[in-house]
C-alpha positions as CSV (number, residue, x, y, z in Angstrom):
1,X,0.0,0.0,0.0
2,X,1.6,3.4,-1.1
3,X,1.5,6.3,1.4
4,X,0.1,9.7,0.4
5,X,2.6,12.2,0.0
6,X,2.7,16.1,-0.4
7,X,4.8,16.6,-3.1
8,X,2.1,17.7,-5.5
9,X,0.2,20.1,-3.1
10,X,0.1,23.5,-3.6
11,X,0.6,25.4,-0.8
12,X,0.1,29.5,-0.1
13,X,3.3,31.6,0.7
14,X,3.9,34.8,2.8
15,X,5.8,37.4,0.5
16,X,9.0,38.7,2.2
17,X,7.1,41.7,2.8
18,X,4.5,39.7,4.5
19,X,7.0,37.5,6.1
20,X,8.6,40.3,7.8
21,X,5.8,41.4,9.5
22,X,6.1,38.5,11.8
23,X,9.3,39.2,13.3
24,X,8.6,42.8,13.6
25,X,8.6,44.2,17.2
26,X,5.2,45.2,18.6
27,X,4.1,48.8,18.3
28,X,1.6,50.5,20.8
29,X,-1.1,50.6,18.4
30,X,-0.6,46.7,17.7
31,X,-0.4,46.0,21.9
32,X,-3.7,48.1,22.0
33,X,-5.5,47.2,19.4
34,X,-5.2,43.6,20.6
35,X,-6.6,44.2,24.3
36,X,-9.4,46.6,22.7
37,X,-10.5,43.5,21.0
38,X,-10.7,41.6,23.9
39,X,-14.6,41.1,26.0
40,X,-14.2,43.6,28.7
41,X,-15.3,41.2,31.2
42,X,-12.9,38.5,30.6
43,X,-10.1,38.5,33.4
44,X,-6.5,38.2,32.1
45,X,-5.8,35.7,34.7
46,X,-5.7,34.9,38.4
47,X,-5.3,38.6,39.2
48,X,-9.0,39.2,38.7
49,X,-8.2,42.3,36.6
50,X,-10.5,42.5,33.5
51,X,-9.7,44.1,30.0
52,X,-12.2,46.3,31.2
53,X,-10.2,47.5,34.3
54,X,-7.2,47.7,31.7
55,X,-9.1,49.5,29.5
56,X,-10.4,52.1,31.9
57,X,-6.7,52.9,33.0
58,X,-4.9,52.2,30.1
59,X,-3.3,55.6,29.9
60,X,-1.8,54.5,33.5
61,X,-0.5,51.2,32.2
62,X,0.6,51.3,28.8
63,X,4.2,52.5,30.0
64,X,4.1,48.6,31.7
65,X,2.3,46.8,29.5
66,X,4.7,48.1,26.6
67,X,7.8,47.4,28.9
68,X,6.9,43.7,29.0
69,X,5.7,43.1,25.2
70,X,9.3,44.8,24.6
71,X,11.4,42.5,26.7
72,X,9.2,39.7,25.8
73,X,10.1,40.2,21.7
74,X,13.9,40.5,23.3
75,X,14.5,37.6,24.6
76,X,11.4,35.1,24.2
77,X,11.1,34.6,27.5
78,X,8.4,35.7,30.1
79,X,9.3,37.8,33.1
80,X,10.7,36.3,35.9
81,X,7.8,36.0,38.3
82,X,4.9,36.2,36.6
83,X,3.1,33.4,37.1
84,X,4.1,33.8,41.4
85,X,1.4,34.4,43.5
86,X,0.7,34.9,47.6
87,X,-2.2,33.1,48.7
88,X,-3.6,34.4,52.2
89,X,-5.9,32.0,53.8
90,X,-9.1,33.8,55.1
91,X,-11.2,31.6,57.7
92,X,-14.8,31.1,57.7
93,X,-15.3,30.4,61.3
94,X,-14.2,32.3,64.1
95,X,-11.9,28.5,65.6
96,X,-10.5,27.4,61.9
97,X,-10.0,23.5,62.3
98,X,-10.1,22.0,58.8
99,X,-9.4,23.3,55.4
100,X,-12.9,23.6,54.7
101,X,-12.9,26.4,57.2
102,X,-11.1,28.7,55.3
């Protein structure tokens, strides 16, 4: 039994104009557009923060936002930390025994 092969598929290519649009660093406008087109009341993560809340300060936290994008595209790695978190237990019941009570 012979096994299909590719060889005689036609397949769509970027231009090198196109092509170098996905190495390109990210501009403002790009990092912007892309949280603009995000639900407002999805949260970004564990934080609780919502594209809404990020939309409603973004003059406030572009500088940031920008700052990470840029490192990001740098070196292809995320910042160090970003995925630590601080949990603080908060009881129930005034005499916390079991887990459950928190």
């Amino acid at each position: 039994m012979e096994r299909p092969g590719v060889e005689n598929l036609s397949f769509c290519q970027l231009l090198m104009t196109e092509s170098g649009n996905l190495t390109r660093p990210f501009t403002l406008d790009d990092v912007k557009q892309a949280i603009w087109d995000c639900d407002s009341f999805k949260s970004t993560g564990r934080d609780g923060i919502s594209f809404g809340f990020i939309k409603q300060f973004w003059a406030e936290v572009k500088d940031d936002f920008m700052q990470f994008v840029v490192e990001f595209n740098r070196n292809g790695k995320l910042t160090k930390g970003i995925n630590a978190t601080f949990i603080a237990l908060i009881p129930k019941v005034d005499n916390p025994q079991r887990l459950n009570d928190f």
